[in-house]
C-alpha positions as CSV (number, residue, x, y, z in Angstrom):
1,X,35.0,3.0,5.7
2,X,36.3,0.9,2.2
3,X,33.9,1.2,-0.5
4,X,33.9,-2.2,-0.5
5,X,32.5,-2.4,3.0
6,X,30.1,0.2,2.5
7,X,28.5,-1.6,-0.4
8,X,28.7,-4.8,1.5
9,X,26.9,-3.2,4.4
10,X,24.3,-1.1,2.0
11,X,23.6,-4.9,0.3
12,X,22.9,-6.4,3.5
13,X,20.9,-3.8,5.2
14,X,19.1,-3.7,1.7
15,X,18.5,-7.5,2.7
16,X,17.5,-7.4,5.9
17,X,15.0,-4.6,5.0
18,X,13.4,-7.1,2.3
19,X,13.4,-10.3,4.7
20,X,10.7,-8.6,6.6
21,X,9.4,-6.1,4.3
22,X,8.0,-6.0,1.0
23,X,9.4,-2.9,-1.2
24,X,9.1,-0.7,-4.2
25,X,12.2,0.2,-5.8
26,X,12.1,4.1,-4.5
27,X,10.8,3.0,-1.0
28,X,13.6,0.6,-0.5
29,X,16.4,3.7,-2.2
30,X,15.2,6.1,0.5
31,X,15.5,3.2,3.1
32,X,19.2,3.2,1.9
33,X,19.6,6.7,1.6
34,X,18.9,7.3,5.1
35,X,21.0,4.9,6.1
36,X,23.7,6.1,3.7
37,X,23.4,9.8,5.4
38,X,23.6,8.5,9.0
39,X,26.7,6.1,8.6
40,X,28.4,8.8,6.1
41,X,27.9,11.1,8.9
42,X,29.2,8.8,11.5
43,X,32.1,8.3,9.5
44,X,33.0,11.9,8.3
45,X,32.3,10.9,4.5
46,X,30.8,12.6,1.8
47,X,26.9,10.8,1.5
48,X,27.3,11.4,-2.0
49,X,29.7,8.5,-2.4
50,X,27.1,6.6,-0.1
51,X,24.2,7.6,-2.8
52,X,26.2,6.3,-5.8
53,X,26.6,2.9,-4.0
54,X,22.7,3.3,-3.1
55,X,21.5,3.2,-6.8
56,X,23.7,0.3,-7.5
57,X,22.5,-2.0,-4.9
58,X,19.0,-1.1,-5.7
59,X,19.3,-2.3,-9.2
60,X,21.0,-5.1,-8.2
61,X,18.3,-6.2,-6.3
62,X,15.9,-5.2,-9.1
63,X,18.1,-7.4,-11.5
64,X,17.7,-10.0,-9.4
65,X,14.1,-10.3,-8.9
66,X,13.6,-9.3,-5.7
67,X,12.1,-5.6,-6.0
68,X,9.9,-5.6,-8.6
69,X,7.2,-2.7,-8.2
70,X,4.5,-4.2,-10.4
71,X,4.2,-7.1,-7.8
72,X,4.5,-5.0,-5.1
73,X,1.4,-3.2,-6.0
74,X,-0.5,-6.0,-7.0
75,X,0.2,-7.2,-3.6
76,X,-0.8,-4.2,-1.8
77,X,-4.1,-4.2,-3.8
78,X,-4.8,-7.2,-2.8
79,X,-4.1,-6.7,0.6
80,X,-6.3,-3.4,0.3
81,X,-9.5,-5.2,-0.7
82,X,-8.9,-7.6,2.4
83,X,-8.8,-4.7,4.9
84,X,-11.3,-2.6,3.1
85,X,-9.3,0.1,1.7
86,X,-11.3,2.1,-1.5
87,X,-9.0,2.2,-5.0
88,X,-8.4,5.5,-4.3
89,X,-6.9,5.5,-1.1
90,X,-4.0,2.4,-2.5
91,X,-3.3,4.2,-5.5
92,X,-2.3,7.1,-3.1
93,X,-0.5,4.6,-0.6
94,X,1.4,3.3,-3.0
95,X,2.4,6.5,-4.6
96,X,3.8,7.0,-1.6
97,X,5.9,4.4,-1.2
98,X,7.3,5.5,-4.7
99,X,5.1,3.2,-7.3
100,X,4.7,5.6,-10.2
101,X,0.7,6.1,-11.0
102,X,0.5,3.9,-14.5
103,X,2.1,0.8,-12.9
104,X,-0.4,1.2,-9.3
105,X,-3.3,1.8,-12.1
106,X,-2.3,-1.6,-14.0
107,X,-1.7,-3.2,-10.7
108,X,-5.5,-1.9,-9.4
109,X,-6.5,-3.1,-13.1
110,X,-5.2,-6.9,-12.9
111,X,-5.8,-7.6,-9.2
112,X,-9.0,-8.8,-8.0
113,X,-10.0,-5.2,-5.8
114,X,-13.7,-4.1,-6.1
115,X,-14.6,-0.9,-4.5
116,X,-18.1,-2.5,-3.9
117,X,-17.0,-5.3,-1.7
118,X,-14.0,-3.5,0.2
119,X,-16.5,-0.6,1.1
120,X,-18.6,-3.8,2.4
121,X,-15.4,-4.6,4.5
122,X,-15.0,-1.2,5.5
123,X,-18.4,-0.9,6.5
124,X,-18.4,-4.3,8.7
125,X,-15.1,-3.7,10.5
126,X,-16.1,0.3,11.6
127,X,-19.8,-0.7,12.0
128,X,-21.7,1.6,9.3
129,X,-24.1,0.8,6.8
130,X,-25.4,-2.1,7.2
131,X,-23.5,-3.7,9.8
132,X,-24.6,-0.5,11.9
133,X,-25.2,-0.6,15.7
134,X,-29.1,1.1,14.7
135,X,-27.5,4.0,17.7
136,X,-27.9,7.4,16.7
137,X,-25.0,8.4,14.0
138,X,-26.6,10.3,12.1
139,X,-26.3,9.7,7.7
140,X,-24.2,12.7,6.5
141,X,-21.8,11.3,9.9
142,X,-21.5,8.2,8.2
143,X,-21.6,9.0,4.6
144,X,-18.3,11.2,5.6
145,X,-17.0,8.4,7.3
146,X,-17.3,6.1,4.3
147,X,-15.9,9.3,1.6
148,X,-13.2,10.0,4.3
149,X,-12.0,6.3,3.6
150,X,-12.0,7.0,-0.4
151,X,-15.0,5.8,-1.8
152,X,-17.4,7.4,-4.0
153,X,-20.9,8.5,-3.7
154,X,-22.7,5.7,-5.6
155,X,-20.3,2.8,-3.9
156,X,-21.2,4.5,-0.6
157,X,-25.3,5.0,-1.6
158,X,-25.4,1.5,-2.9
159,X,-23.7,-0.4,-0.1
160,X,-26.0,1.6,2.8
161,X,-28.8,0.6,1.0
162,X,-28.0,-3.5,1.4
163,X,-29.6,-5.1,4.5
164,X,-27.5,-7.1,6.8
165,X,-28.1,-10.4,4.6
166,X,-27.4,-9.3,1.9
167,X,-23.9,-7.6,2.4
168,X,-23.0,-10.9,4.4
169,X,-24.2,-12.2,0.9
170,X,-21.8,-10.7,-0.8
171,X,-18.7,-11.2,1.2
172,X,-19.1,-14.4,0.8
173,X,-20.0,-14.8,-3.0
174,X,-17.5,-11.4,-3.7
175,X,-20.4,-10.1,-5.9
176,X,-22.5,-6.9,-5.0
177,X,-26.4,-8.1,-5.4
């Protein structure tokens, strides 16, 4: 394969990818990587002249605006308090996908996540706390449940203590009473 076809097709795959994904910068170069290995492989080529054309289209699409990692993780923190997920937990998923730790920190810092009301969230979608059942699951059971998810001991002691009312309350008003 030309290089120039095999930076065409590493810019479009790179497109496609971001047309129904959003991406970090290193989460869409290993996309491309892996894709670089496999066609490099198909073709008899050496993948490092694949991985040189990788870094290029990445930074082409972080030149143009459509990687940019700082939005990326304010989006995924967002997203985070509307499933339930803890601070801890999407500072670790996005480290995985490549986000270095001071911009997911910033990101955690200027979004609007509050472990309080995502551990509400947590609690009503797996039943706990108190959006409990009442059965018999015991409280070290469900305090393990709630740490397993990534929140901490107060945020857990605090949000088991609310009635039913009041954590409805605060889903709605997006303040802990």
């Amino acid at each position: 394969m030309t290089p120039e076809r095999r930076r065409k097709y590493l810019k479009n795959a790179a497109a496609y990818y971001l047309s129904r994904h959003a991406a970090s910068e290193e989460h869409l170069r290993r996309i491309l990587g892996r894709k670089a290995i496999r066609r490099a492989q198909e073709h008899e080529q050496d993948p490092e002249d694949w991985h040189d054309d990788v870094g290029a289209i990445v930074n082409w699409f972080v030149e143009q605006g459509f990687v940019n990692d700082a939005e990326y993780a304010r989006s995924k923190a967002n997203m985070g308090l509307v499933r339930g997920k803890s601070a801890r937990r999407l500072e670790q998923e996005l480290k995985a996908k490549g986000v270095d730790s001071s911009t997911a920190r910033e990101a955690m810092a200027n979004s609007d996540h509050e472990d309080d009301i995502a551990c509400i969230r947590f609690a009503r979608r797996r039943r706990l706390g108190p959006f409990g059942r009442g059965d018999t699951e015991d409280e070290t059971r469900e305090v393990a449940r709630f740490a397993r998810a990534g929140f901490g001991f107060d945020t857990i002691r605090r949000v088991r203590a609310l009635t039913r009312e009041e954590a409805e309350d605060a889903l709605l008003d997006g303040v802990m009473p």
